[in-house]
C-alpha positions, 0 to 999 in steps of 0.5 A: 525473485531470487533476491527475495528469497535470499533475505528470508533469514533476515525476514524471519529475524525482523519478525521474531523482534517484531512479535513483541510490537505488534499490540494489536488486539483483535477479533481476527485471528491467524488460524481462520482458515486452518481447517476452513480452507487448508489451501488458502495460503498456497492458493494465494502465495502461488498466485501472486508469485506468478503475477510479480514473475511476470511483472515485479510491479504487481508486489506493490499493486497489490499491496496499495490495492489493500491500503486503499481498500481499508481506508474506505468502508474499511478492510471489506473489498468494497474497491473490488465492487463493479458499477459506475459508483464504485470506489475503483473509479474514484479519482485516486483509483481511477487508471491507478490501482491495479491487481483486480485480476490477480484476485479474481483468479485467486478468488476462482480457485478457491471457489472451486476448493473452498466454496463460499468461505474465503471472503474477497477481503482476506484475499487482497490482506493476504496477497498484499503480505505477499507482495510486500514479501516477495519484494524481500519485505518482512513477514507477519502472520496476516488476521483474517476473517473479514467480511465482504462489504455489501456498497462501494463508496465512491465518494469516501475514496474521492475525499478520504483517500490521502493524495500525494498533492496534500500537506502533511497535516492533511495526510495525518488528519486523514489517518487519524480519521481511520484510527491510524497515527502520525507513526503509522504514516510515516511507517505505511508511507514507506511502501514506496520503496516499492512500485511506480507512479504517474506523471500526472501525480508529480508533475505539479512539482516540475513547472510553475510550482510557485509564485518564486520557484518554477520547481519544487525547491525540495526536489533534487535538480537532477532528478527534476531534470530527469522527470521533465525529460520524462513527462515532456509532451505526455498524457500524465500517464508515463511512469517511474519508479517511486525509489530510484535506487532500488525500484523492486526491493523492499528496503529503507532506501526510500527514507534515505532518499528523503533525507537528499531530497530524492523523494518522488511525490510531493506527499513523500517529501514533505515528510522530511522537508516541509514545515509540517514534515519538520515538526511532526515526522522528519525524525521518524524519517531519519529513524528509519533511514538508519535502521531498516530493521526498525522500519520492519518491525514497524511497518509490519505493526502498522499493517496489521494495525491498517488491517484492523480498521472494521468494516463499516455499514450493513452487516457483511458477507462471503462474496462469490465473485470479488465484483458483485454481492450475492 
């Protein structure tokens, strides 16, 4: 945590360059709980404080639990709804995205400050932001004033959701469909400078990868090595971290391990080494890997860009218990 705090000079510069960048029009606003709920953004940054003391992973859960949030229904905590049909037992979500409990205690207390004002949706946009700066990350001013979604969508996370197995092209379809583009998924992708992933999303690259190729030839050998030792004789749920080299620190390090072929999931690779990867993103990558400053500005564009996709379906409302409508 003290690392955190020792780059905010540098956080607070990324964002006055990126200011200018961000583009983004909207009908949410910065100040929408200014005199609603005046204790919402300590609320929250008290919160995930404490949960990344406790364990520096959840900075990353909770920003993936936002991606994967908007990209179904959009921005609308529908991946907070319970029930057997909901999106948090999808198979991307399933035994993978974490953070719930995090923001059900955010969501208690301001209940009991702020009753029935905070929308669950702008709890987990918030708390993302915080995890990503607490990590050392860049800030931005998070839009707020979402709605909550009234139905999950189990489906549309099992087929909408970008896997780490997908080509590319895919990947990129994917993003379009929600209005994101091919900037925007090499940027968002660079979350995984953060956080830490399963075996059972990478293990496809460490044995009978190919007719001719036991390994992903685009996976450094001792790094393959490594992750065989890890996963041997596991249940697929064994974990390391998505950046070797700087597991909890948000940086560009994750770009430079692409470019020697370090990068952990087969998604995170082909942006560099595969023939889609080649044609449409490795600059960017290259971009990146030179100018973290850049890859602030951007990432800090794409998120509020990501945090813009509408809510989609009934109409929306003010959730008293992030777990169940009204």
């Amino acid at each position: 945590m003290e690392h955190a705090y020792s780059r905010l000079l540098l956080v607070f510069s990324v964002l006055a360059l990126c200011l200018g960048n961000q583009g983004v029009r909207c009908q949410l606003t910065s100040d929408f709980y200014d005199e609603k709920c005046p204790l919402f953004y300590t609320i929250v940054q008290q919160h995930v404080f404490a949960a990344m003391r406790a364990e520096m992973r959840m900075g990353a859960s909770l920003l993936r639990l936002h991606f994967h949030d908007c990209f179904v229904n959009g921005c609308d905590g529908s991946i907070l709804l319970d029930g057997s049909d909901g999106e948090k037992f999808a198979q991307p979500n399933l035994n993978s995205v974490r953070g719930y409990e995090v923001i059900d205690e955010i969501k208690t207390d301001l209940e009991r400050v702020c009753p029935e004002v905070v929308s669950c949706a702008d709890i987990v946009a918030l708390a993302a932001s915080y995890g990503v700066l607490f990590s050392g990350g860049p800030y931005w001013d998070v839009l707020l004033g979402r709605k909550d979604g009234l139905v999950a969508n189990q489906s549309g996370a099992d087929n909408g959701l970008p896997a780490p197995f997908e080509p590319i092209d895919s990947i990129i379809q994917k993003f379009n469909a929600v209005g994101l583009n091919t900037t925007d998924v090499v940027v968002l992708s660079g979350a995984h400078t953060i956080g830490r992933a399963r075996c059972a999303l990478f293990s496809n690259r460490l044995s009978n990868f190919s007719a001719t190729d036991s390994v992903d030839p685009t996976l450094d050998a001792s790094l393959a090595d490594s992750l065989q030792s890890l996963c041997a004789g596991g249940d697929g749920n064994q974990t390391t971290a998505l950046d070797l080299s700087s597991a909890d620190v948000f940086d560009n390090n994750y770009y430079q391990n692409l470019l020697v072929s370090k990068g952990l999931l087969s998604s995170d690779q082909g942006l560099f080494s595969s023939p889609e990867g080649i044609a449409n993103t490795k600059d960017l990558v290259k971009t990146y890997s030179d100018n973290g400053y850049q890859f602030f500005c951007h990432f800090v564009g794409s998120m509020i860009k990501m945090g813009n996709i509408p809510l989609m379906g009934p109409e929306g409302e003010i959730r008293k218990n992030c777990r169940v409508v009204n």
